[in-house]
N, CA and C atoms as a LAMMPS dump frame, in Angstrom:
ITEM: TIMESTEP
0
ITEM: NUMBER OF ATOMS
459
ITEM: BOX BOUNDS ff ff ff
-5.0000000000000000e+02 5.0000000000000000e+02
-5.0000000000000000e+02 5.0000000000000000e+02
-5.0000000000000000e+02 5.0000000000000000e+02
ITEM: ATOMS id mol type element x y z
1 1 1 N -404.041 -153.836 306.076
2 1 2 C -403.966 -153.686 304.634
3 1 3 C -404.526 -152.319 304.257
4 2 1 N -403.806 -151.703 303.49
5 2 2 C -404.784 -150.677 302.236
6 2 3 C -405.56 -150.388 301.249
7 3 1 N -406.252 -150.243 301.552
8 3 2 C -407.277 -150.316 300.353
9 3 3 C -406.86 -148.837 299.643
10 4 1 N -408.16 -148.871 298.4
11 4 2 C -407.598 -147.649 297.382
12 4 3 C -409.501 -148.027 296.314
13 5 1 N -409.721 -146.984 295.549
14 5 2 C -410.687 -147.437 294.805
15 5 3 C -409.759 -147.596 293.193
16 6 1 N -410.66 -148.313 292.293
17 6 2 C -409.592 -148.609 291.599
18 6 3 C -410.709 -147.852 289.856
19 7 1 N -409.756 -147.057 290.193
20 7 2 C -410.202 -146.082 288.847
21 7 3 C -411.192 -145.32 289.344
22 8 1 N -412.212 -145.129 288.257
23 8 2 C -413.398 -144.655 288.852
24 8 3 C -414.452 -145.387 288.812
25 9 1 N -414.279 -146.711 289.611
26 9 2 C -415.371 -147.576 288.81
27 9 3 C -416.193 -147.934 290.547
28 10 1 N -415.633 -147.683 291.386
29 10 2 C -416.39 -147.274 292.441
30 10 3 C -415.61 -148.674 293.829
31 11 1 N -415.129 -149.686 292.845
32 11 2 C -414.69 -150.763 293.174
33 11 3 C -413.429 -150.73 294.707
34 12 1 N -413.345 -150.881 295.829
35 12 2 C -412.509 -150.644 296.484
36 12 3 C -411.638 -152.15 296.796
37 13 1 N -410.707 -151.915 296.406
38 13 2 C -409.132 -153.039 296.453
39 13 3 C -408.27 -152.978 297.64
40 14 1 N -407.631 -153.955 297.903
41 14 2 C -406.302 -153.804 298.807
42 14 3 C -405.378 -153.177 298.017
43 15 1 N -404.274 -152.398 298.403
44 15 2 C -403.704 -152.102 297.539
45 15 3 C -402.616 -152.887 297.057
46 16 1 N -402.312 -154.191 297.815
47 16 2 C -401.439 -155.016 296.863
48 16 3 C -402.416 -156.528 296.359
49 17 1 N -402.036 -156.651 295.519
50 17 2 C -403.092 -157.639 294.948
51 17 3 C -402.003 -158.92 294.363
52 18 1 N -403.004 -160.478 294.64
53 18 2 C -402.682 -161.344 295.217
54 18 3 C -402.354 -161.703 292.857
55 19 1 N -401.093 -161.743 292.376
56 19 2 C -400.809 -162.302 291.07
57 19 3 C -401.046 -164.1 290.912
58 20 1 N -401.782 -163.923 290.154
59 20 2 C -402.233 -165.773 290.269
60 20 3 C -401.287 -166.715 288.902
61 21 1 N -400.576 -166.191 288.056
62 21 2 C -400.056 -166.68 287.038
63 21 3 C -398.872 -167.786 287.794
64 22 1 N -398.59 -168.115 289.05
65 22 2 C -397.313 -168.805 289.214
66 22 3 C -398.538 -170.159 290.115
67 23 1 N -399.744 -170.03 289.978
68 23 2 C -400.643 -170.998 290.395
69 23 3 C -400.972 -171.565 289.385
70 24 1 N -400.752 -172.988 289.239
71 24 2 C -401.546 -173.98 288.182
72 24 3 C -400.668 -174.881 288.108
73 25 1 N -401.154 -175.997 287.479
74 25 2 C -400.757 -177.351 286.776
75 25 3 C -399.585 -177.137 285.883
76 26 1 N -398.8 -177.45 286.665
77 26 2 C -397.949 -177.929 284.761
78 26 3 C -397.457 -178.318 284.01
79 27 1 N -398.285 -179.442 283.888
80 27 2 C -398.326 -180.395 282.972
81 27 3 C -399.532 -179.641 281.671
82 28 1 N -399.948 -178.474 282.004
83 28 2 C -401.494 -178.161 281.487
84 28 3 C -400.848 -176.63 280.47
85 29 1 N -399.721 -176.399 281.229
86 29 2 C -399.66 -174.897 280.131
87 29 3 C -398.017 -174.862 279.814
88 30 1 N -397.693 -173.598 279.076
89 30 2 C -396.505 -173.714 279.236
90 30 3 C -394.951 -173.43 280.006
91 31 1 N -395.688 -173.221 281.183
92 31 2 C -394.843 -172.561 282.396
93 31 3 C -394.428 -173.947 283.579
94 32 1 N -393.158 -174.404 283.524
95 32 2 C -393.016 -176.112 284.491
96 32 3 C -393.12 -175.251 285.566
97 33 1 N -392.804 -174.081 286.131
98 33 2 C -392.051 -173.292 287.643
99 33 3 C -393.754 -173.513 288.496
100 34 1 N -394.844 -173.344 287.681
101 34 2 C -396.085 -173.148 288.725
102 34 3 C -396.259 -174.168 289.603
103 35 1 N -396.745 -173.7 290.65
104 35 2 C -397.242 -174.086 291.897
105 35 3 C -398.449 -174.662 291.509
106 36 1 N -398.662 -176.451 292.192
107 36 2 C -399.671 -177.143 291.969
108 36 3 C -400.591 -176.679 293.404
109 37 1 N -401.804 -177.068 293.361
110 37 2 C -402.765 -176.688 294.32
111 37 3 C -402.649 -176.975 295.811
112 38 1 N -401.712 -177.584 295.514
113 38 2 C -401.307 -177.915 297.673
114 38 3 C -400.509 -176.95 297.832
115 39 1 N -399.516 -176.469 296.968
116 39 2 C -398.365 -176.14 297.402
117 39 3 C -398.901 -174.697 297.175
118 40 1 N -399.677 -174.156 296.339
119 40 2 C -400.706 -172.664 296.43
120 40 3 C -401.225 -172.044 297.378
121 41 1 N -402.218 -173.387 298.122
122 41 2 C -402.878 -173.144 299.025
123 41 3 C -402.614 -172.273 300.521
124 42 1 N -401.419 -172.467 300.86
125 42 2 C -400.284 -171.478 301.729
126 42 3 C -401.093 -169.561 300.818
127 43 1 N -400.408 -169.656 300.381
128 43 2 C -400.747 -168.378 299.189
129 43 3 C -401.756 -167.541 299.844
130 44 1 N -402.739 -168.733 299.367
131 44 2 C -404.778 -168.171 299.287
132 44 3 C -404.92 -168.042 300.443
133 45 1 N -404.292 -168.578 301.524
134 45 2 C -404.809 -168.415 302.898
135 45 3 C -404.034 -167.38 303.308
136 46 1 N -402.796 -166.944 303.23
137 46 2 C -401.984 -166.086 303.354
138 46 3 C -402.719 -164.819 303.174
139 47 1 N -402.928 -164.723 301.761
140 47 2 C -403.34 -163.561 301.329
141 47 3 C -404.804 -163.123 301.843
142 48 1 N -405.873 -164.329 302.224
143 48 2 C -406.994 -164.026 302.865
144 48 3 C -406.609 -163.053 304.434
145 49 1 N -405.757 -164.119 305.053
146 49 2 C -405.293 -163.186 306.27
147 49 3 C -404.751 -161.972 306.496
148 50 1 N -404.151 -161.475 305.795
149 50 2 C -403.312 -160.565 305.574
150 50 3 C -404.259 -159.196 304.963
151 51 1 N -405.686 -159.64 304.381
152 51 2 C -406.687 -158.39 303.848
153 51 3 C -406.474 -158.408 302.386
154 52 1 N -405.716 -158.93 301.625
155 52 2 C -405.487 -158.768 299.993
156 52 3 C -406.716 -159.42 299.615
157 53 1 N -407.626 -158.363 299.123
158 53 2 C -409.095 -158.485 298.534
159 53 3 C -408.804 -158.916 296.677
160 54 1 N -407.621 -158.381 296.092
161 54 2 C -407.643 -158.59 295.071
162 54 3 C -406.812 -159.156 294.141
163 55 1 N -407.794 -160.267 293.506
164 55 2 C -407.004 -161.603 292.906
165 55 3 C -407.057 -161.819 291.608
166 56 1 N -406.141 -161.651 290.981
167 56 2 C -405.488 -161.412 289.745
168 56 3 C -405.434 -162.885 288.597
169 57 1 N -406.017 -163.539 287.816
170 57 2 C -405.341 -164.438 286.517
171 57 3 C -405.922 -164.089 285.498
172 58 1 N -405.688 -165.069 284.844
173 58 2 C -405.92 -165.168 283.423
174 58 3 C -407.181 -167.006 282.798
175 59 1 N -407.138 -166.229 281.897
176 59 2 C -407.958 -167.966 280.814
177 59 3 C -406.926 -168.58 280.856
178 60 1 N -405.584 -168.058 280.244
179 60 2 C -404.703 -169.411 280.004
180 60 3 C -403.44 -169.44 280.54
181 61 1 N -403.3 -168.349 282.045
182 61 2 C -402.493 -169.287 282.653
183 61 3 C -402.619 -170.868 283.161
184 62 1 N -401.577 -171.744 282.317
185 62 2 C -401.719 -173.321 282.909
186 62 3 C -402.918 -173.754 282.051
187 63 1 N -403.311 -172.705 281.072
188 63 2 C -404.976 -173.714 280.313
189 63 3 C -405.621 -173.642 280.674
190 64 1 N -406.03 -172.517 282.008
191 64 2 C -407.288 -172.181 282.453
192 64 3 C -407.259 -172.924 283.601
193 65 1 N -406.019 -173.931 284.418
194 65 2 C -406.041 -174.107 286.045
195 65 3 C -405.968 -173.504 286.973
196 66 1 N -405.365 -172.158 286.901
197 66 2 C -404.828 -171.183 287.648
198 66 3 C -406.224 -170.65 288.047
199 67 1 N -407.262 -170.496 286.78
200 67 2 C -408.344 -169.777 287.101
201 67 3 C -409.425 -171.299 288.123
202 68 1 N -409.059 -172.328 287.677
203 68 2 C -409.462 -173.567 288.296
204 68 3 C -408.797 -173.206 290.366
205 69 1 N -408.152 -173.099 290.318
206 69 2 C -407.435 -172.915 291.047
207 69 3 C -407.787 -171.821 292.093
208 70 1 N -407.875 -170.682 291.348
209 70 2 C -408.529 -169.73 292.399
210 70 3 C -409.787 -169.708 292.996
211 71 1 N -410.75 -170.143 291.956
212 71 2 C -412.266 -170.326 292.504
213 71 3 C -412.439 -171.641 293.777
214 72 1 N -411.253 -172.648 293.433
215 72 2 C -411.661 -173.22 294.782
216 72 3 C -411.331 -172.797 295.866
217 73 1 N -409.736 -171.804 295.553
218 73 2 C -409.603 -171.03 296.656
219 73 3 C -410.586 -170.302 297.449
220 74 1 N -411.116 -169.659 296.375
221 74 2 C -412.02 -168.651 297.325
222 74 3 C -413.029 -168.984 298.141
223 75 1 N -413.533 -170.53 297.319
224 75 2 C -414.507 -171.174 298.244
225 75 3 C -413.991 -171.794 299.648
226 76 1 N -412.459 -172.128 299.376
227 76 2 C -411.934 -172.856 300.326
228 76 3 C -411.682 -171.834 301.443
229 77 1 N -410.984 -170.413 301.258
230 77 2 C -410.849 -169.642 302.22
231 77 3 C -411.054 -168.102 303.287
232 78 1 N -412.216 -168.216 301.529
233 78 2 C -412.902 -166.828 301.856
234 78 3 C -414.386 -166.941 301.152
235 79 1 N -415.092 -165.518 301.047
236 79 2 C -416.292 -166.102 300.327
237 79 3 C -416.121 -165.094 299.022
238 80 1 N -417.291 -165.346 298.081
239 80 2 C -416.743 -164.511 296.517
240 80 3 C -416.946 -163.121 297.114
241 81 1 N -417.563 -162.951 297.926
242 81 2 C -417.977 -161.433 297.986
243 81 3 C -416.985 -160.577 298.817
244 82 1 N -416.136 -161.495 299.668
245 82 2 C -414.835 -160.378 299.848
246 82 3 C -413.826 -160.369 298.716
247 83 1 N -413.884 -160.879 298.084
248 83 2 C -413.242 -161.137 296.857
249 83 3 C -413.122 -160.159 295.411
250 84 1 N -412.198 -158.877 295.06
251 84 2 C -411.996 -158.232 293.643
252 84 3 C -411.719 -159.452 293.189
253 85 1 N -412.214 -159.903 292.107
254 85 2 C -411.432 -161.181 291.172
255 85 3 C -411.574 -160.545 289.548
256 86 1 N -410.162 -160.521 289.145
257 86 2 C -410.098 -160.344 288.117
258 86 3 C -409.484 -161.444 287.42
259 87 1 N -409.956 -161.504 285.834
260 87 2 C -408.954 -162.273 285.1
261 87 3 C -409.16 -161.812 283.369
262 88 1 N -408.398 -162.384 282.213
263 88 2 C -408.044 -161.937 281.129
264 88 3 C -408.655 -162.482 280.362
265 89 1 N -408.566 -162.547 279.093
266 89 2 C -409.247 -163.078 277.689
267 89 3 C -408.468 -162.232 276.683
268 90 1 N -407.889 -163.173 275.715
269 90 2 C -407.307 -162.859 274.346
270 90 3 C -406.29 -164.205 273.919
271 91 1 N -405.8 -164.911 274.99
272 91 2 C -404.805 -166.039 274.155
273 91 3 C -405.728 -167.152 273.745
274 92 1 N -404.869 -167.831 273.15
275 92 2 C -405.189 -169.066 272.377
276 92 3 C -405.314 -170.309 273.742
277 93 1 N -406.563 -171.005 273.425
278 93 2 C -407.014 -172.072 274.519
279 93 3 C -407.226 -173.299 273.953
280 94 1 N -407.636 -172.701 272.344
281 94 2 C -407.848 -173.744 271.97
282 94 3 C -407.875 -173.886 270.022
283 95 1 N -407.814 -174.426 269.439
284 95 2 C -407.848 -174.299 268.059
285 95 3 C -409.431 -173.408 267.56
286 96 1 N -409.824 -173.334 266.664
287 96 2 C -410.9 -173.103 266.296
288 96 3 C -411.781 -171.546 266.886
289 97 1 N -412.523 -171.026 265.694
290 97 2 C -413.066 -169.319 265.869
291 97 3 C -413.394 -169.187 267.521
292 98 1 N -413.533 -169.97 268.396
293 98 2 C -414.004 -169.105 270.038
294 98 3 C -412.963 -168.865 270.115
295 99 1 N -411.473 -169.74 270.148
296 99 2 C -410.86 -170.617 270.976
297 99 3 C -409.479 -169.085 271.153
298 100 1 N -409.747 -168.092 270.523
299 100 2 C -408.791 -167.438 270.926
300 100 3 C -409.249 -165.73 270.186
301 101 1 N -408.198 -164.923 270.616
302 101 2 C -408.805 -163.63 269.982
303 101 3 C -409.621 -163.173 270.902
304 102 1 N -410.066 -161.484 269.987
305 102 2 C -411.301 -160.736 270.758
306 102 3 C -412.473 -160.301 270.09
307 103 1 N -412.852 -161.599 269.426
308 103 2 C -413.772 -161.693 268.147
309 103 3 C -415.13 -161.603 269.517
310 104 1 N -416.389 -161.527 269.254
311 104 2 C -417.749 -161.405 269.711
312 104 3 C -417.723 -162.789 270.161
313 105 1 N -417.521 -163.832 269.216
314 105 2 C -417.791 -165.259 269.821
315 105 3 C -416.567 -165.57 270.634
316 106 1 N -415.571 -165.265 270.548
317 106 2 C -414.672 -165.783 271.2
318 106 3 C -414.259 -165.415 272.727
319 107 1 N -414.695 -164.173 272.649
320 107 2 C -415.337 -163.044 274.171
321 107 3 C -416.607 -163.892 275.279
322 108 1 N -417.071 -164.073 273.726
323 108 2 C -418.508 -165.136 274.726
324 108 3 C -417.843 -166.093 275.4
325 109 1 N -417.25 -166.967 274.312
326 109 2 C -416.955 -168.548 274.641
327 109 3 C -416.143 -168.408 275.869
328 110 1 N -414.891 -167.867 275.717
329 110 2 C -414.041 -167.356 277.162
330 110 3 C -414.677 -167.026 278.551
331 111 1 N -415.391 -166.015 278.312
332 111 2 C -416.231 -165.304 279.492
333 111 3 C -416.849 -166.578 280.001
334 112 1 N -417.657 -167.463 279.481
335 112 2 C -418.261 -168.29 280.008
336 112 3 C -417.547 -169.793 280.275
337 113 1 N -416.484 -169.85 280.109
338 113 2 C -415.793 -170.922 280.289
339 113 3 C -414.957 -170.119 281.654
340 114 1 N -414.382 -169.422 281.592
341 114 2 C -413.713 -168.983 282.92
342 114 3 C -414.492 -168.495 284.048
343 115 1 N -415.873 -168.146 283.96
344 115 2 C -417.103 -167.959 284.775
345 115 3 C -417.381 -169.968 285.362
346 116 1 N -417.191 -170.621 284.734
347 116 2 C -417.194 -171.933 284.965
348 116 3 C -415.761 -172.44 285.797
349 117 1 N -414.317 -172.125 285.218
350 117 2 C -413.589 -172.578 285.763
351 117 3 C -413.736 -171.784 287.441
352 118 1 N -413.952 -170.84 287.304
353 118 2 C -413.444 -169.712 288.383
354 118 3 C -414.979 -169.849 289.563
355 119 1 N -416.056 -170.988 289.416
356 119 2 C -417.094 -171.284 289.999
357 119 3 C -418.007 -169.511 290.68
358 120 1 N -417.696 -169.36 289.487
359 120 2 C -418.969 -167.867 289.833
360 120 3 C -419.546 -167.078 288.486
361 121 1 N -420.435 -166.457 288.811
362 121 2 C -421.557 -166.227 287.942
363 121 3 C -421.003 -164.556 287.387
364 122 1 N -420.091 -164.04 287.686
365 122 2 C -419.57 -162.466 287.68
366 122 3 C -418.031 -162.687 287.469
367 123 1 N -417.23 -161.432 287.224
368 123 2 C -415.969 -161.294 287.088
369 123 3 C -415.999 -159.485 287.526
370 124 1 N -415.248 -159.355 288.442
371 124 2 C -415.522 -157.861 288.662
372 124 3 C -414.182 -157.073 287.736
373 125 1 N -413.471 -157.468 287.275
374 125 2 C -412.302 -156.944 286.517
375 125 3 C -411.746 -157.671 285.112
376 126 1 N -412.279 -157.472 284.03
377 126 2 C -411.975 -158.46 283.032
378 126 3 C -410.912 -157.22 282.042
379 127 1 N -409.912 -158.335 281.86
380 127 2 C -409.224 -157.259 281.293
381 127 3 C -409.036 -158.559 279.747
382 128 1 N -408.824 -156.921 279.264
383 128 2 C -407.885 -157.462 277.363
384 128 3 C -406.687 -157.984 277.696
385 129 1 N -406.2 -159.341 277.574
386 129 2 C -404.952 -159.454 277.663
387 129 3 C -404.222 -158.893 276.742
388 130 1 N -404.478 -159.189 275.383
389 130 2 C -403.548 -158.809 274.391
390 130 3 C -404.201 -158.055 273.07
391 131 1 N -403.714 -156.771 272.407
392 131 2 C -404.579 -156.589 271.348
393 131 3 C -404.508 -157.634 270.363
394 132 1 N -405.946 -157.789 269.516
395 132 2 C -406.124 -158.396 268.352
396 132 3 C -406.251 -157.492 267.095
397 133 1 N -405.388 -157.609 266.306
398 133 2 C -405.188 -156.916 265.041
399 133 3 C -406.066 -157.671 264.51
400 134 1 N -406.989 -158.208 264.331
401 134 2 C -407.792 -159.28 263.425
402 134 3 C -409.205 -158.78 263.654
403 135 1 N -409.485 -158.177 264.801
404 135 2 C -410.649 -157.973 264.925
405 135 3 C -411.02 -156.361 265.486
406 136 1 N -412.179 -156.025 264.603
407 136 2 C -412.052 -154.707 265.17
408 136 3 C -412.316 -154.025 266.508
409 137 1 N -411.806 -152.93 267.146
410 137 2 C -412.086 -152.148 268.211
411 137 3 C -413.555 -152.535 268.839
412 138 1 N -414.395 -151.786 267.505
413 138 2 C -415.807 -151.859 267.943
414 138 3 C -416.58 -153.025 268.282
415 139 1 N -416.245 -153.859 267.76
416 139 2 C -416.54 -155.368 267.785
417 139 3 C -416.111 -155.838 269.401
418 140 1 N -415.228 -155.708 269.963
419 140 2 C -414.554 -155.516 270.99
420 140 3 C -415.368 -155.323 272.322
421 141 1 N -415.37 -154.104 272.168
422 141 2 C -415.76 -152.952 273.035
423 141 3 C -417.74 -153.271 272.792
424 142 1 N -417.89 -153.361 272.259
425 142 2 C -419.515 -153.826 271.912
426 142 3 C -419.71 -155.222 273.117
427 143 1 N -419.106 -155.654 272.51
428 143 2 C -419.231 -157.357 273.333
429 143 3 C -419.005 -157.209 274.865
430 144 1 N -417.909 -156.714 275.414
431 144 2 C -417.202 -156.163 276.646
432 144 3 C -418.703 -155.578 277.329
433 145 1 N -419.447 -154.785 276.628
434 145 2 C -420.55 -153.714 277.028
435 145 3 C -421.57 -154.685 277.496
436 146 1 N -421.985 -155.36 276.239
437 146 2 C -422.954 -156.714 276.735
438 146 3 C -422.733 -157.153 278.094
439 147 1 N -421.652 -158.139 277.764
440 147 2 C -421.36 -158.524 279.232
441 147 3 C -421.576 -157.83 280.702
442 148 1 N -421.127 -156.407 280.397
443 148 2 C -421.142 -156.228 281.854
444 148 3 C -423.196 -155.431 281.849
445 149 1 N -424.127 -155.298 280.781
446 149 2 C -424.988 -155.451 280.623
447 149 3 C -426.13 -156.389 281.03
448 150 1 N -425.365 -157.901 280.994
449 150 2 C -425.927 -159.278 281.382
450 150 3 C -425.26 -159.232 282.963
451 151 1 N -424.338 -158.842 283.58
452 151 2 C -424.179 -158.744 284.551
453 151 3 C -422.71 -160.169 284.947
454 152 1 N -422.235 -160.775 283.705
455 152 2 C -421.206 -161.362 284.086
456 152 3 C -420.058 -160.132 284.014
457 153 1 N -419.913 -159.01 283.984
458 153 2 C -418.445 -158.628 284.206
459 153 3 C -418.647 -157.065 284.354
């Protein structure tokens, strides 16, 4: 495999990285085509063998299984620390002010619910899924700072 550093953030990746959105339940989101957890598991082990350090989802692919999904992977076939794990925050999970957006509380509520699904205490790559016109930049980017401040991201 190849590695590469990824930006300038010091972080070194394989250079093809393992897309987790076709992993999850679905009965749980709105995609029927995903792969339930037996039929994944090929995947996670695949990609462990092969050197692909870096693993890609989201909060709401599948409703947050996909991210269910990978953390047992990693326990199941590698450990977190060979592991880039990235995943997203901005869709809707759930009704109500956390439950979606890139509001301060809703950054929290996410971060710490996918730190739960994904069975680890860090996220080394958290990305914006989608802009929020509702909430401002700074508000944003403030919260984002925290976090990787407290040391989840």
């Amino acid at each position: 495999m190849e590695f590469t550093r990824l930006g300038r953030t010091g972080l070194r990746v394989s250079r093809i990285g393992l897309g987790c959105m076709s992993y999850g339940q679905a009965t749980a989101g709105m995609h029927q085509w995903t792969l339930d957890e037996d039929a994944a598991a090929s995947f996670f082990r695949q990609a462990v063998e092969l050197g692909v350090t870096f693993w890609d989802t989201a909060n709401v692919y599948q409703g947050g299984t996909s991210e269910e999904f990978v953390g047992r992977a990693i326990s199941r076939f590698t450990r977190r620390e060979e592991i880039v794990l990235a995943t997203k925050v901005s869709g809707k999970m759930h009704d109500g002010p956390g439950g979606s957006g890139l509001s301060r509380k809703a950054i929290l509520e996410q971060t710490d619910a996918s730190l739960r699904r994904l069975g680890t205490d860090y996220i080394d790559v958290y990305y914006i899924h989608r802009f929020d016109p509702d909430t401002p930049v700074e508000e944003t980017m403030q919260v984002l700072d925290d976090l990787v401040r407290a040391g989840k991201g």
